[in-house]
Backbone bond lengths (Angstrom), bond angles and torsions (degrees), N, CA, C in turn:
res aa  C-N    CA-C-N  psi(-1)  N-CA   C-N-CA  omega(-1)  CA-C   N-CA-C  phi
1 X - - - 1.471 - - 1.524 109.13 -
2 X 1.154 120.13 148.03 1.159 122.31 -158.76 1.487 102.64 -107.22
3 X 1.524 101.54 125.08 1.968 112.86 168.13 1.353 108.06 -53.76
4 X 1.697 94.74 147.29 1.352 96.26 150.17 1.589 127.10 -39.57
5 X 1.773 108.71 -71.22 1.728 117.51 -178.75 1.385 95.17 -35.02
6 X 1.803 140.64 -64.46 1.344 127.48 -169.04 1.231 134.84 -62.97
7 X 1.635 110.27 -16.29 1.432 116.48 127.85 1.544 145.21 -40.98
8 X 1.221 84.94 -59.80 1.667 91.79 -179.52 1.594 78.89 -80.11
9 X 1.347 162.73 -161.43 1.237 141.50 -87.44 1.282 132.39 -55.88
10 X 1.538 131.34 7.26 0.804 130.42 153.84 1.574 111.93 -59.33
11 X 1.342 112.47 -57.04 1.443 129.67 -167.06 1.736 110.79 -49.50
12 X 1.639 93.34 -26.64 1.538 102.20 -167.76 1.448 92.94 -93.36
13 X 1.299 134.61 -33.07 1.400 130.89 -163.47 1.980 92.28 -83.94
14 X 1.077 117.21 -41.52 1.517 100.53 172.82 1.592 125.88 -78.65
15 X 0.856 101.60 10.21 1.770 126.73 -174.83 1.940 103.09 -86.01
16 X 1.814 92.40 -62.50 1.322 103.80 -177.77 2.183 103.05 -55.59
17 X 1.285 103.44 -46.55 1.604 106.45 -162.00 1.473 87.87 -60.56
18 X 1.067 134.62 -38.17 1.459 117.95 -153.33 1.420 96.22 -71.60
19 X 1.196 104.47 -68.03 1.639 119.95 -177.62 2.035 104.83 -35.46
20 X 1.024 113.87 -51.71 1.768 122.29 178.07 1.264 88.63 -47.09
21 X 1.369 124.91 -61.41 2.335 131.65 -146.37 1.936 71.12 -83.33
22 X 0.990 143.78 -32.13 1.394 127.30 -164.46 1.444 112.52 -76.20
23 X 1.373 126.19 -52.02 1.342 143.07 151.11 1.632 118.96 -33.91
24 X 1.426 107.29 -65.14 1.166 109.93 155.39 1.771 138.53 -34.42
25 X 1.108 109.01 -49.37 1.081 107.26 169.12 1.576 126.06 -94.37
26 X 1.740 111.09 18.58 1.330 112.37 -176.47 1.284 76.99 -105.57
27 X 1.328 146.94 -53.44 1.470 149.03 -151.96 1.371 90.60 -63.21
28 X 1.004 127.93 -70.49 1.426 135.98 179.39 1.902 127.86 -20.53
29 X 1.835 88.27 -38.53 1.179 102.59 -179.12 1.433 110.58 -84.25
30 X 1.503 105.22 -37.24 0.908 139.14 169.73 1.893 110.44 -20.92
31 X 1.439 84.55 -63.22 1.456 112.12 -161.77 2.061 112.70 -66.19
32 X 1.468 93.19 -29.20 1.182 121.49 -176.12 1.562 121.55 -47.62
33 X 1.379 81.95 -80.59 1.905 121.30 162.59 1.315 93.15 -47.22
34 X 1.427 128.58 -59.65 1.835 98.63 178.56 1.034 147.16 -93.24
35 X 1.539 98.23 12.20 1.600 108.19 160.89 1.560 108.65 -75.32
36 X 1.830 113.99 -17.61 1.613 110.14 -157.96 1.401 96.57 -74.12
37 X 1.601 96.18 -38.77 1.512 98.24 -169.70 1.610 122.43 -83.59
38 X 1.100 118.89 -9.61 1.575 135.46 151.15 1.455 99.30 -41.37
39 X 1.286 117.45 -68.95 1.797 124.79 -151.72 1.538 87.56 -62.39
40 X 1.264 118.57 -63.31 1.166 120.68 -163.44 2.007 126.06 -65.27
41 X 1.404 98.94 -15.24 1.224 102.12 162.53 1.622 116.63 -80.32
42 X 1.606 99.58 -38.79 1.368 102.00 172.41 1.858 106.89 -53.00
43 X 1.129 131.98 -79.14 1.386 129.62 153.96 1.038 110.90 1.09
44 X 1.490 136.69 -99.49 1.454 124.57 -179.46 1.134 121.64 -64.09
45 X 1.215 148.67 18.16 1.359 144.30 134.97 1.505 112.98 -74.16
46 X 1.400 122.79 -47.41 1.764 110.13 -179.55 2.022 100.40 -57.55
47 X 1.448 109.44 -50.18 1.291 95.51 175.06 1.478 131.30 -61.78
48 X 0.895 113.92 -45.36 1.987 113.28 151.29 1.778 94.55 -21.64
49 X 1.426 125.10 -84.46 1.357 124.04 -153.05 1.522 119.18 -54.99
50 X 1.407 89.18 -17.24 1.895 87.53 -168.79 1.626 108.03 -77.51
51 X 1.270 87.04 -16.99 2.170 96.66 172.36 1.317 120.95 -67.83
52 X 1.676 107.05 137.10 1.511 96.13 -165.88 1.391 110.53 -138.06
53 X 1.315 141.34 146.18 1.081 132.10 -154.95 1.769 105.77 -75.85
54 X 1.120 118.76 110.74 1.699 120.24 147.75 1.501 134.14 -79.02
55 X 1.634 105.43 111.46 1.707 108.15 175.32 1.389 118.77 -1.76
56 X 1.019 131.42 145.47 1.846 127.58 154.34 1.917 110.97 51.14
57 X 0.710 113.20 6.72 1.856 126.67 -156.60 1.438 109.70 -104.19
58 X 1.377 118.65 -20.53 1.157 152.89 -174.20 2.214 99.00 40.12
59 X 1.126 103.14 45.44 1.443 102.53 164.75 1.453 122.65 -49.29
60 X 1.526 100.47 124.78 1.896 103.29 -178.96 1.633 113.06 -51.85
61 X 1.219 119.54 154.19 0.947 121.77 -159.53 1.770 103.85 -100.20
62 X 1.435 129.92 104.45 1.743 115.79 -177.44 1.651 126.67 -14.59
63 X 1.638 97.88 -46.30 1.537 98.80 -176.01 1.860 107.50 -68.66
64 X 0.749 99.64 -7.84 1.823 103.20 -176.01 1.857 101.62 -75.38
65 X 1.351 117.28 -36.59 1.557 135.39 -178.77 1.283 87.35 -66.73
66 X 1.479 113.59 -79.04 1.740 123.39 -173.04 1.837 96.65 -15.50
67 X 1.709 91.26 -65.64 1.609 74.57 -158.83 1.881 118.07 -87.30
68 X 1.116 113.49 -3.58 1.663 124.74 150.90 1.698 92.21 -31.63
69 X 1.354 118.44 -94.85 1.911 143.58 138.44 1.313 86.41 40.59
70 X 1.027 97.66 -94.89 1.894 121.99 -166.59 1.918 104.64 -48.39
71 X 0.850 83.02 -65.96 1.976 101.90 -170.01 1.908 85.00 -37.60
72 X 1.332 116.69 -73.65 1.334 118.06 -171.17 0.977 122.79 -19.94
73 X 1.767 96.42 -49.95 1.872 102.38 -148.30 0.970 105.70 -104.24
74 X 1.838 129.86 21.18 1.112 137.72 158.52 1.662 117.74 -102.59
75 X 1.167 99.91 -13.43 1.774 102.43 174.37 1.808 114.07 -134.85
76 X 1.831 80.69 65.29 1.813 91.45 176.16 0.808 104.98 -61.32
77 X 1.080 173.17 76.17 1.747 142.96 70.17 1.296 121.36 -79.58
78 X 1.555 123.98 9.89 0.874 114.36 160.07 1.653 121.14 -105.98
79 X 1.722 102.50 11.04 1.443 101.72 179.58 1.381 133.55 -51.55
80 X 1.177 119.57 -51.83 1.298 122.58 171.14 1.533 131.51 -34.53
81 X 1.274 97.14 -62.53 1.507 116.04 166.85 1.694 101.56 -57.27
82 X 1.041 124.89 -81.11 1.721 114.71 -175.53 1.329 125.62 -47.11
83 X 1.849 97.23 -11.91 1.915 89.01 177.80 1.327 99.94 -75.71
84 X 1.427 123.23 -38.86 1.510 143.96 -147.16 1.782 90.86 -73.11
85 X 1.792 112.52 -41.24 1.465 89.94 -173.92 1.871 116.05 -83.74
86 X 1.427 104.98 -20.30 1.399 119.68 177.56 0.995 101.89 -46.14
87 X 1.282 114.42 -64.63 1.659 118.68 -173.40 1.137 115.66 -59.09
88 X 1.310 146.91 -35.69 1.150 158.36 146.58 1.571 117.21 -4.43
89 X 1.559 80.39 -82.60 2.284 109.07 161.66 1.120 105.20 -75.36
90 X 1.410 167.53 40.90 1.506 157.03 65.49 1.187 101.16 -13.56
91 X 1.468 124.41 -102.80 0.839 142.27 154.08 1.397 134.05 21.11
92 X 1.514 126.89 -53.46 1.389 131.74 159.23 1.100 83.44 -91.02
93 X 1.832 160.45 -76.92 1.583 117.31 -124.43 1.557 90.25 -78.28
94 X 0.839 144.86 -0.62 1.892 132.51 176.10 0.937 109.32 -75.54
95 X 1.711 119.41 -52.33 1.596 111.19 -173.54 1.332 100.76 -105.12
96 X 1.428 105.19 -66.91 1.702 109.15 -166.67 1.950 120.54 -26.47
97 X 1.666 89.04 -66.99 1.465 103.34 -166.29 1.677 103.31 -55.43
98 X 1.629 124.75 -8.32 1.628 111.15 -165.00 1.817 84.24 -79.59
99 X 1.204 135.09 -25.32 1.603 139.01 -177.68 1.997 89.32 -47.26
100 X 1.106 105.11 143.18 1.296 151.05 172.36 1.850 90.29 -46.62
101 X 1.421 86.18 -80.26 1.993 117.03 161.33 1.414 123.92 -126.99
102 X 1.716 96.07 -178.50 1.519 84.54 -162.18 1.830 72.88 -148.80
103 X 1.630 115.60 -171.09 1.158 113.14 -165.87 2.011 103.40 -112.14
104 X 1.031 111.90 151.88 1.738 115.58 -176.52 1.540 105.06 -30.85
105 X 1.788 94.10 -43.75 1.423 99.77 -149.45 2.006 102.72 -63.70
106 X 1.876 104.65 -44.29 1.190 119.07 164.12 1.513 114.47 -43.57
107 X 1.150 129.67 -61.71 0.923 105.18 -179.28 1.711 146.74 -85.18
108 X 1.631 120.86 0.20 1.411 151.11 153.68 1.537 86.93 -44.90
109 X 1.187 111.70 -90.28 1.589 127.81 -167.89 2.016 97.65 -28.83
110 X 1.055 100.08 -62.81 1.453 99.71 -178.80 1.235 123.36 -62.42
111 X 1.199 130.37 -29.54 1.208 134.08 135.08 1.385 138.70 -34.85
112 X 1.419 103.59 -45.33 1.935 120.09 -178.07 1.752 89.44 -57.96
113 X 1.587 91.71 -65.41 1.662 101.64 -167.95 1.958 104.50 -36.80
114 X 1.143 107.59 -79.83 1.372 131.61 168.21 1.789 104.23 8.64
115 X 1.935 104.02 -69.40 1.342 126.31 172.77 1.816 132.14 -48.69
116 X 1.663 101.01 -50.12 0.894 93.72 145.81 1.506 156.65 -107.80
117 X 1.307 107.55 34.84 1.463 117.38 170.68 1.705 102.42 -103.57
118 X 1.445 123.71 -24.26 1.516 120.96 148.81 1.433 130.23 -61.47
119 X 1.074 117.81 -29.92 1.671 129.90 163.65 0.926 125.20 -61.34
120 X 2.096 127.70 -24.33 1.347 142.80 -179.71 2.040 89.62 -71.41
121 X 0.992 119.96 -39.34 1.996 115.69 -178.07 1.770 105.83 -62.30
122 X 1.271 96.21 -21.12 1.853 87.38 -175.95 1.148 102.19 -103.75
123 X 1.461 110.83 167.31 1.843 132.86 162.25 1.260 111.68 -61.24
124 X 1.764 101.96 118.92 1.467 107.49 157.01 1.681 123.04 -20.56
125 X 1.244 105.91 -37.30 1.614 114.78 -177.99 1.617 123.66 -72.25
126 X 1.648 103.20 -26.01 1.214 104.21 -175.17 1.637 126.54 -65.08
127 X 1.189 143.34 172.78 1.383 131.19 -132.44 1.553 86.57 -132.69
128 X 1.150 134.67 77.62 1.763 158.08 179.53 1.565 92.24 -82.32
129 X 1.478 115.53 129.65 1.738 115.19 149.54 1.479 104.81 -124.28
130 X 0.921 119.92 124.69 1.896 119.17 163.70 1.903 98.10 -122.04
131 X 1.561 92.68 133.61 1.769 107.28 -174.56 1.289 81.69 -144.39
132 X 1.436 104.44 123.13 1.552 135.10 165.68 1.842 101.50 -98.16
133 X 1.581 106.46 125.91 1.588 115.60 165.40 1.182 106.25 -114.96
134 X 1.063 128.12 93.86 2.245 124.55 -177.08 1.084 108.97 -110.27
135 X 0.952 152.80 82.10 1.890 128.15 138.21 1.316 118.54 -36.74
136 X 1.276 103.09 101.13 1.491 115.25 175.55 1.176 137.44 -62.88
137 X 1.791 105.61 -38.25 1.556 132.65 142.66 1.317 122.68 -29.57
138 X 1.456 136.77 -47.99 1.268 140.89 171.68 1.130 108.26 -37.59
139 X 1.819 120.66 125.41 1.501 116.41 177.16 1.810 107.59 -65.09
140 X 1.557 107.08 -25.23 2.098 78.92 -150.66 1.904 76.62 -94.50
141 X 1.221 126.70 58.71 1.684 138.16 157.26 1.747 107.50 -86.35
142 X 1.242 108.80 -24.78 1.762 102.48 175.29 1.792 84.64 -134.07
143 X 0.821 139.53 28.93 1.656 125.42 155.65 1.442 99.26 -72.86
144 X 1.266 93.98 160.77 2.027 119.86 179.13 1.857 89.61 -96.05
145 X 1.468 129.19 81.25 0.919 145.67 172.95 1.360 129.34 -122.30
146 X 1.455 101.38 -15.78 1.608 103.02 -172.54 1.723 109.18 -119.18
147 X 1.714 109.07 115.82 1.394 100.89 153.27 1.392 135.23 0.04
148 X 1.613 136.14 109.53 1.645 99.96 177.90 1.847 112.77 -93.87
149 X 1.719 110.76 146.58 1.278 108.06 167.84 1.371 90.41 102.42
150 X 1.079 133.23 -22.48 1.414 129.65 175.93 1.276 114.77 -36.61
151 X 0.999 129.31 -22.69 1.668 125.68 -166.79 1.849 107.67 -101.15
152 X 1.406 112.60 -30.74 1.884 129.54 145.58 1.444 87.32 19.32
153 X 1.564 107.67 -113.01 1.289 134.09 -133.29 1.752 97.45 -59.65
154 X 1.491 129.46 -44.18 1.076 136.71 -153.79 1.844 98.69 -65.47
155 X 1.075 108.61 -63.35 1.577 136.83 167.66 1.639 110.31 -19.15
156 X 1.546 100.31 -64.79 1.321 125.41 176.32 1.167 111.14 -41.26
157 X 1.453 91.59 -84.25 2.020 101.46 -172.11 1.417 112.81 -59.39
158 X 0.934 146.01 24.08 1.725 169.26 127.93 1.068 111.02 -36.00
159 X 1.688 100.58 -82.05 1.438 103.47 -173.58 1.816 121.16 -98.74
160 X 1.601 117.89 4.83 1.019 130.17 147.71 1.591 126.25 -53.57
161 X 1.521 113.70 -53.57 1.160 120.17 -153.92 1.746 97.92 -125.63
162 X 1.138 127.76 18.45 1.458 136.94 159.62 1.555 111.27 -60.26
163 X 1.066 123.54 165.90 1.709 136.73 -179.44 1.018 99.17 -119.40
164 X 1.238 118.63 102.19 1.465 123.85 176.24 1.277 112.07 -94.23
165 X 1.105 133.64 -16.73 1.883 125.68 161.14 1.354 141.91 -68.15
166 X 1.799 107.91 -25.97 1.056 102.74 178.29 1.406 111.88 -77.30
167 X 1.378 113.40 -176.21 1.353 113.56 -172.62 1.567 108.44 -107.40
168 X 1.721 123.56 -8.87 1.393 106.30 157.37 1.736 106.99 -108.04
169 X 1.541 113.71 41.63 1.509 105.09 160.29 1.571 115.09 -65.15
170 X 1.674 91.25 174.51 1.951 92.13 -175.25 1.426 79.66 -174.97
171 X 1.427 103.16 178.41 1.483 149.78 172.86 1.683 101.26 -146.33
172 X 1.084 112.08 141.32 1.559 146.07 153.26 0.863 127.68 -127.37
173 X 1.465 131.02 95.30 1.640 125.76 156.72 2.070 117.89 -95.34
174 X 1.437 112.69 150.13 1.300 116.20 179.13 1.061 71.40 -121.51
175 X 1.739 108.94 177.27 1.727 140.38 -163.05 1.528 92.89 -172.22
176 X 1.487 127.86 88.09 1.371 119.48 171.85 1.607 98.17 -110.10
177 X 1.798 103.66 145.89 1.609 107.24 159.74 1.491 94.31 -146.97
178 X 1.272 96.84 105.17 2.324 111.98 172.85 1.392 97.91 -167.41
179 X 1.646 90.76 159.62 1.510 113.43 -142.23 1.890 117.60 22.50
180 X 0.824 112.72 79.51 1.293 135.53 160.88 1.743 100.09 56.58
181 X 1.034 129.65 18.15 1.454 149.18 149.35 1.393 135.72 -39.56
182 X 1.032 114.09 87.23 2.035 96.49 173.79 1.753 101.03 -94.22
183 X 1.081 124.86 120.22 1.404 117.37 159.52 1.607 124.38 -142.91
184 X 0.907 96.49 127.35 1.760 109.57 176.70 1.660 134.94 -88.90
185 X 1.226 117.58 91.63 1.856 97.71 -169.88 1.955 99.37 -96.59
186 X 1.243 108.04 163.88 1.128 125.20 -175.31 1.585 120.31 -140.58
187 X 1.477 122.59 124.74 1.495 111.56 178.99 0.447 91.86 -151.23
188 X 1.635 117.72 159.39 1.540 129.30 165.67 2.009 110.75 -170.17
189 X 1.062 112.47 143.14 1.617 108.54 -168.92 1.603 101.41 -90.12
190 X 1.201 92.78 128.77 1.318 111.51 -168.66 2.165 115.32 -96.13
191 X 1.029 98.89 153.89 1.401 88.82 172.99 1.649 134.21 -90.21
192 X 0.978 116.28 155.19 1.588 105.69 -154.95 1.685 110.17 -95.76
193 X 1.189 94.24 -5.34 1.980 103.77 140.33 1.257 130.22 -100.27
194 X 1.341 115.88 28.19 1.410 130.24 -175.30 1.732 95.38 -78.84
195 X 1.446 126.02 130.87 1.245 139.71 168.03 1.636 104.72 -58.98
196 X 1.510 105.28 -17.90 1.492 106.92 173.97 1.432 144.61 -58.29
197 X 1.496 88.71 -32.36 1.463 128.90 -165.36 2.390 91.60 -76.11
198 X 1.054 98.18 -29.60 1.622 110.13 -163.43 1.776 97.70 -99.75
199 X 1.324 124.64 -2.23 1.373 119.29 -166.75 1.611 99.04 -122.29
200 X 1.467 121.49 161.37 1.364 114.12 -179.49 2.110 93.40 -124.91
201 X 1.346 112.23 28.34 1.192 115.87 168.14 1.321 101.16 116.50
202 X 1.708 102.50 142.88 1.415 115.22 -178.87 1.725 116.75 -85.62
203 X 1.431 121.22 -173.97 1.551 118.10 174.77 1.864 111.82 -48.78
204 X 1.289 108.39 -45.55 1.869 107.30 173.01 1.299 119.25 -65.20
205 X 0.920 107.65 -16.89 2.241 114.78 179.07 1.558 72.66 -92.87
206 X 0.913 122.85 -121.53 1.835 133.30 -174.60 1.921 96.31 20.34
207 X 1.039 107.92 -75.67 1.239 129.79 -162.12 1.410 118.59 -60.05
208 X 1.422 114.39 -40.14 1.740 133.85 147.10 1.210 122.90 -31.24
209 X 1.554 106.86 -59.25 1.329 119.19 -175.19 1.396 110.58 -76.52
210 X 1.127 133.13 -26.91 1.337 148.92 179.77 1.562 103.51 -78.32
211 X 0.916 129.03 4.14 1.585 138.44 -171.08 1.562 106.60 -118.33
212 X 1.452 115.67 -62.69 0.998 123.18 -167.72 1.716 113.52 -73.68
213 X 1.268 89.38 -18.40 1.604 89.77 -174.29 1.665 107.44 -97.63
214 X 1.455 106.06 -5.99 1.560 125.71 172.12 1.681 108.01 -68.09
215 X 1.602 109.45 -60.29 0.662 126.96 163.52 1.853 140.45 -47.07
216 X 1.404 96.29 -98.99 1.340 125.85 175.56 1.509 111.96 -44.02
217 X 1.404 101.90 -59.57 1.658 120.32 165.50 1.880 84.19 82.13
218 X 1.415 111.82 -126.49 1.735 119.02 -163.09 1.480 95.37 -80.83
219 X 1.084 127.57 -25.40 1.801 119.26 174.62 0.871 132.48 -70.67
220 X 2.132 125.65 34.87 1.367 149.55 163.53 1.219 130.21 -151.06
221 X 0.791 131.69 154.96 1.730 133.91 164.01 1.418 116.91 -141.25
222 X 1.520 103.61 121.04 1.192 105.99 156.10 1.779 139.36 -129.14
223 X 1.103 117.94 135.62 1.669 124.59 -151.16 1.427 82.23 -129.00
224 X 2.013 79.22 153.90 1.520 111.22 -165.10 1.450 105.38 -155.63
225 X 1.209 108.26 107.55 1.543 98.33 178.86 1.598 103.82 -153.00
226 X 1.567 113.59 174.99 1.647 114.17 178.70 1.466 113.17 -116.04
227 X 0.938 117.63 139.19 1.657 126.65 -175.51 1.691 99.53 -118.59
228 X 1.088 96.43 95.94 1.997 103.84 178.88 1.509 97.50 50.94
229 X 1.033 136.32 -109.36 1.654 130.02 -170.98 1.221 103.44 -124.79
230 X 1.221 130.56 18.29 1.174 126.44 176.29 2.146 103.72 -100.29
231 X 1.315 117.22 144.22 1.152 126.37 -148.71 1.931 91.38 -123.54
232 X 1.189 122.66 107.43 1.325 124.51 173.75 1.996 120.96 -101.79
233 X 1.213 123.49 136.72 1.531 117.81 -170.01 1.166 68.79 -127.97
234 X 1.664 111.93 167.04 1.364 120.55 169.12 1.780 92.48 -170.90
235 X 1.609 114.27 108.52 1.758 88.18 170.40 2.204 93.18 -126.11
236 X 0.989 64.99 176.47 2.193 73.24 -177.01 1.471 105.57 -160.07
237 X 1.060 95.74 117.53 1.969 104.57 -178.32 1.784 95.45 -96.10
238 X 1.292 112.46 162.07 1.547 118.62 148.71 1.289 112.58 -129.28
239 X 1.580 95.14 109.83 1.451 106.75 -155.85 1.778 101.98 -83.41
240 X 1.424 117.59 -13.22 1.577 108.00 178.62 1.554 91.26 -105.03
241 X 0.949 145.14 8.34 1.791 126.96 121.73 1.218 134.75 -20.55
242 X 1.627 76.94 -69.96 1.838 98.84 -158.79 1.850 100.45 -78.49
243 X 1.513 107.13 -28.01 1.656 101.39 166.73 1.185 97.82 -46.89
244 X 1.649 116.19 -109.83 1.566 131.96 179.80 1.493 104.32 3.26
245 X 1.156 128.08 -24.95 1.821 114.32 -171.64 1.348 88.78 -95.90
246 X 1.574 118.15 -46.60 1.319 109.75 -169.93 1.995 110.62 -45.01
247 X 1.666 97.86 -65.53 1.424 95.76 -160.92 1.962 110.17 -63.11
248 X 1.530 119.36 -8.87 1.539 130.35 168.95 1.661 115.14 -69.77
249 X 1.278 104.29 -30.38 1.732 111.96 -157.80 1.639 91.84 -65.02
């Protein structure tokens, strides 16, 4: 006849099995999901490689994906969402960016994306502002008027050259397009061992400017300067300028 105690350990010994077959089959699932997401990193990494740098074009550079790559697969729960924007930005520099131009609206969007798949490398905690100003109404908002990728380098050196330790670091980006305006400002407090502080811009700043002034010619400005450790970008096209010259030239 069976004790109480051999009761109560039975109860506990089928307690433990369930819980083991319970584990078991979360690991399992576990295991699943990261083979999916294995394949699929593998996937967007061969496509990362097939990209290749074009003169003046300012094409992303593969190792920039690589480390997109990395950033991901260290903050799985945010995979989904970062595959969804990766793919996004694949996506235009393959087809979009080979266009001559592309439209404001194309390129904001590519930009948004751009922001947050750089935001997946920082702490939830860190102090991010993005403020979109659009008039949507504006006709040249879907014209083939805007450079593509133009917004690249600004984006970058943000979250490259940001101070991520102190405790009043930040990033700020604006995104304005009204009265026939594209303009972008950029800040962020930088650290005062930043290699940045010692450089007057890398090959993509170089290469920006060499674009816009290819381009745009007098129908932009863009300024760059430091205010104590704080790091300011600021560029502004006038894109129904630079039309009107187009259809005059």
């Amino acid at each position: 006849m069976a004790t109480p105690l051999n009761i109560i350990l039975f109860i506990i010994l089928g307690l433990f099995l369930a819980i083991i077959g319970f584990l078991a089959m979360r690991l399992n699932r576990a295991g699943r999901i990261r083979k999916r997401l294995e394949s699929r990193f593998v996937e967007l990494e061969n496509k990362a490689n097939t990209l290749q740098l074009q003169t003046l074009e300012a094409r992303l550079n593969p190792h920039l994906f690589k480390n997109i790559l990395n950033s991901i697969q260290s903050h799985a729960y945010q995979t989904y969402f970062a595959m969804d924007k990766l793919s996004n930005v694949l996506d235009f520099i393959l087809y979009e960016s080979q266009n001559r131009f592309v439209s404001p609206k194309e390129e904001i969007e590519f930009a948004l994306n751009l922001i947050e798949i750089n935001k997946i490398k920082i702490s939830p905690l860190f102090s991010i502002s993005v403020k979109k100003k659009i008039d949507e109404e504006d006709p040249l908002y879907t014209e083939k008027v805007m450079a593509p990728l133009i917004s690249i380098d600004l984006i970058e050196n943000a979250f490259k050259h940001a101070d991520l330790q102190s405790p009043d670091a930040f990033i700020s980006i604006v995104i304005e397009f009204r009265d026939n305006y594209f303009s972008m400002t950029v800040t962020n407090k930088i650290s005062g061992k930043s290699a940045f502080l010692k450089e007057h811009g890398g090959i993509g700043s170089a290469t920006l400017e060499q674009r816009l002034k290819i381009i745009y010619k007098s129908c932009h400005k863009l300024e760059r300067h430091i205010e104590e450790d704080v790091y300011v970008a600021h560029l502004k096209i006038n894109l129904l300028e630079y039309k009107n010259k187009m259809f005059t030239a």
